[in-house]
C-alpha positions as CSV (number, residue, x, y, z in Angstrom):
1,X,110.2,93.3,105.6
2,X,107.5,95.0,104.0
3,X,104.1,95.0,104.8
4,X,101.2,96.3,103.6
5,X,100.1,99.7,105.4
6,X,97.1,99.1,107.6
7,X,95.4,102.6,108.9
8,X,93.1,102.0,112.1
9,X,91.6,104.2,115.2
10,X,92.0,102.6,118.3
11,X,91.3,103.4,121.6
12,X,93.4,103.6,125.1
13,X,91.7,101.5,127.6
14,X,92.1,100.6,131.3
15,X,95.1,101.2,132.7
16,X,96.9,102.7,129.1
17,X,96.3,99.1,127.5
18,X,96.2,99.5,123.8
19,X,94.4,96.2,121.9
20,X,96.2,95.6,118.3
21,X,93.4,95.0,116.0
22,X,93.8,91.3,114.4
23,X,94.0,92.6,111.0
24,X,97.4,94.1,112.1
25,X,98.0,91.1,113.9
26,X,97.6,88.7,111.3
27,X,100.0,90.7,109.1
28,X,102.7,91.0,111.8
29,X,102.3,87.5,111.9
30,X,102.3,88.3,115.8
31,X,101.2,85.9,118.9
32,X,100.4,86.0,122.7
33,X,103.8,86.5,124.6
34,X,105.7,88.0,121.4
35,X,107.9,90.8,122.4
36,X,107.4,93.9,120.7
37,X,109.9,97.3,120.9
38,X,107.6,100.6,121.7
39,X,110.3,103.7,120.2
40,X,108.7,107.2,121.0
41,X,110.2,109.6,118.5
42,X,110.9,112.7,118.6
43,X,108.0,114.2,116.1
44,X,105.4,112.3,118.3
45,X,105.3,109.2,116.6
46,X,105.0,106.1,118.5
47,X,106.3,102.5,116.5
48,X,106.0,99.5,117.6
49,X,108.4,96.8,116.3
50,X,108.9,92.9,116.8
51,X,111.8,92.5,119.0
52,X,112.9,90.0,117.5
53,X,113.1,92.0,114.3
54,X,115.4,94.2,115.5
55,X,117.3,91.8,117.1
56,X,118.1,90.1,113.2
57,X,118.9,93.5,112.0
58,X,121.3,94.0,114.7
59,X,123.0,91.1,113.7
60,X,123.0,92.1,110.2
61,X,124.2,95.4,111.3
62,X,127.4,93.8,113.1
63,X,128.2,92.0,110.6
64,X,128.6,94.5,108.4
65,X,130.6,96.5,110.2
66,X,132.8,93.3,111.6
67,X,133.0,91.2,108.2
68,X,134.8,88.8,110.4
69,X,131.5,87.4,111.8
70,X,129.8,86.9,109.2
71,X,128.3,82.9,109.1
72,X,129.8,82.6,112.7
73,X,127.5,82.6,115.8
74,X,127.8,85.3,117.6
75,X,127.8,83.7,120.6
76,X,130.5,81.4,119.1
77,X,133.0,84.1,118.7
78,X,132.4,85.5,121.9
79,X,133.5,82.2,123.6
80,X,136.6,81.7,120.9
81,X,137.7,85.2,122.3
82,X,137.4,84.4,126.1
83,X,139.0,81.1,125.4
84,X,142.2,83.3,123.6
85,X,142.3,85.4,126.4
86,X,142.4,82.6,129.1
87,X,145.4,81.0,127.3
88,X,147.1,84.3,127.6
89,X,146.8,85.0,131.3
């Protein structure tokens, strides 16, 4: 999803906590309690993602590579599989 780019200094406080400002907050669309992914990489550059963003692209990720899944739960497959197996022992 694009957003639109938001440049702002902030400052390390107590104990390393780093306050989003609420301008990036309101674009992120992001709450108290909402997970976020910190990724170091290797240049230096530190993101921050909603967790539960890359969770969705995760999924879309498997199923593109397992065409199978695709409009089936993920979880649902899982226990189809487990079921198959049982039946076979």
């Amino acid at each position: 999803m694009k957003h639109p780019a938001v440049q702002q200094a902030v400052q390390l406080g107590v104990k390393g906590r780093l306050v989003l400002p609420a301008e990036v907050r309101r674009v992120l669309r992001l709450r108290e309690g909402d997970r976020l992914l910190l990724r170091l990489r290797d240049d230096g550059v530190i993101e921050l993602v909603k967790a539960e963003e890359v969770v969705m692209g995760n999924k879309g990720l498997l199923q593109r590579l397992y065409p199978a899944l695709k409009g089936k739960a993920l979880a649902e497959e899982l226990i189809q599989e487990r079921r198959r197996e049982a039946l076979q022992e």
